[in-house]
VMD Tcl script that draws the C-alpha trace (Angstrom):
set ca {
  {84.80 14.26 -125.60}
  {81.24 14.29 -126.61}
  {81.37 10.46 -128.06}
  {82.66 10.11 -124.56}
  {80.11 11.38 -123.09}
  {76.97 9.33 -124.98}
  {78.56 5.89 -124.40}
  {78.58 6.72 -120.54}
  {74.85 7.78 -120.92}
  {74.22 4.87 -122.94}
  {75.36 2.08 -120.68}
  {73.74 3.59 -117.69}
  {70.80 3.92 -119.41}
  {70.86 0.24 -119.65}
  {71.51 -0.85 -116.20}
  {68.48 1.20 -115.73}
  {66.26 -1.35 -117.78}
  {68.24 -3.90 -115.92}
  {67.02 -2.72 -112.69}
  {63.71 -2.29 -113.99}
  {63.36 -5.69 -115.26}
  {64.50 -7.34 -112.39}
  {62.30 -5.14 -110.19}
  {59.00 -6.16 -112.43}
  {59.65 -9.48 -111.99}
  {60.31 -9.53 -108.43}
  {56.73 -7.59 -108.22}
  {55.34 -10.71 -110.25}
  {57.04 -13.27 -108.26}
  {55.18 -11.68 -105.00}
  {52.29 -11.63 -106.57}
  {52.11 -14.74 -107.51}
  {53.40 -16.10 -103.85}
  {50.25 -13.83 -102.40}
  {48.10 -15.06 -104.94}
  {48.84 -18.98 -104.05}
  {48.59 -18.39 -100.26}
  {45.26 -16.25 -100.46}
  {44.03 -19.54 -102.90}
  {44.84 -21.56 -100.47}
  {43.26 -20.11 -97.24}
  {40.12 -19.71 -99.30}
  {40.19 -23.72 -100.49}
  {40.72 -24.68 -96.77}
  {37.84 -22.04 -95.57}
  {35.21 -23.35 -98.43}
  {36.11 -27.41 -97.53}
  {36.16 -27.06 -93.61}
  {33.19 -24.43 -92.98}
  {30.89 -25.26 -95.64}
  {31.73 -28.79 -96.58}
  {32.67 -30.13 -92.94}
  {35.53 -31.73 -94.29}
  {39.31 -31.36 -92.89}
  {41.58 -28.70 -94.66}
  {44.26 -29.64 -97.37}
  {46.59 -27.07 -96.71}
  {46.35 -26.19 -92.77}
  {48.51 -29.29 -90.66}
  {46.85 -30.12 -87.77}
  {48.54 -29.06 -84.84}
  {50.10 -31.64 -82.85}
  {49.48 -29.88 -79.17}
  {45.90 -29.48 -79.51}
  {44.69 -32.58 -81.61}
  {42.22 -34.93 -80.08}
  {42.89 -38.78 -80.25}
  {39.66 -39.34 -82.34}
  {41.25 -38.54 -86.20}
  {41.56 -35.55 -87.10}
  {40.11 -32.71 -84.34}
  {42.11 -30.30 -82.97}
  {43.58 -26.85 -84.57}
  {44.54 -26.77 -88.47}
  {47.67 -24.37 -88.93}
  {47.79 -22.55 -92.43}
  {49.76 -19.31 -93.21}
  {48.20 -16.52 -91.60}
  {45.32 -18.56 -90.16}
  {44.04 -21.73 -88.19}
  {41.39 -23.79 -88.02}
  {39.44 -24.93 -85.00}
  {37.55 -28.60 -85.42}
  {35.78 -30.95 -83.98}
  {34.08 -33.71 -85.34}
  {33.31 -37.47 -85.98}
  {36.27 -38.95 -87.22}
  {35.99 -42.74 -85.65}
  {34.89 -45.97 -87.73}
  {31.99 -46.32 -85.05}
  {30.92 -42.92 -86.32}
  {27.75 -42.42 -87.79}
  {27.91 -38.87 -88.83}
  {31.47 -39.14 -89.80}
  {33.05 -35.69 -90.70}
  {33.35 -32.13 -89.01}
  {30.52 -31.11 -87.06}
  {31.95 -27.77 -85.56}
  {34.33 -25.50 -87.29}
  {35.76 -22.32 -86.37}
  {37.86 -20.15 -88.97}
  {40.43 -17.79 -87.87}
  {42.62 -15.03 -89.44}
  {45.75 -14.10 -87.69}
  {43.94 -14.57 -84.51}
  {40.32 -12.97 -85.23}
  {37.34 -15.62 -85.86}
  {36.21 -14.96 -88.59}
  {33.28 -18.06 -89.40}
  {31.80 -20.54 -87.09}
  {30.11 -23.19 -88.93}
  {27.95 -26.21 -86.87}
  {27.09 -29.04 -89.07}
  {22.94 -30.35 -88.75}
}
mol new
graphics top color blue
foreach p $ca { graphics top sphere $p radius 0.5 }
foreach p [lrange $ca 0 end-1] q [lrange $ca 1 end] { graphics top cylinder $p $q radius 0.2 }
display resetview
């Protein structure tokens, strides 16, 4: 009876560590998926507000783009981009010249190229 007893403590012991396992590397998994969305926000934030370039990431948004290349607003996950710029060949100050940066809805940076 008490052998009995030990190999039923035994294997539920184990699918203890099972659950365990599983659980730490569904924590890492998140983490990592958090990790490449928060890169990529910050990427798309550093290109369009400080180097007055259009995002990577974001996709501009087909309702609100302009017929001139590329303004309009940039949707990324958990935050948009608001742009307008030079985009033409006739250009000569081709690039952004106004960008607005917004987290789920709150502006966060408005940059104005000189």
């Amino acid at each position: 009876m008490l052998c009995l007893t030990k190999t039923r403590i035994k294997r539920k012991g184990m699918t203890n560590m099972k659950k365990n396992k599983i659980f730490k590397r569904f924590i890492i998994v998140i983490l990592i998926v958090i990790t490449i969305l928060l890169t990529m926000g910050v990427v798309d934030y550093q290109i369009s507000t400080h180097g007055f370039e259009k995002p990577i990431f974001a996709r501009l948004n087909t309702e609100t783009s302009k017929k001139d290349g590329g303004s309009g607003t940039y949707d990324g996950i958990g935050y948009s981009i608001e742009i307008n710029g030079n985009f033409m060949p006739e250009d000569k100050l081709k690039g952004v010249t106004h960008a607005r940066f917004y987290i789920l809805g709150k502006e966060i940076h408005y940059a104005i190229r000189d």
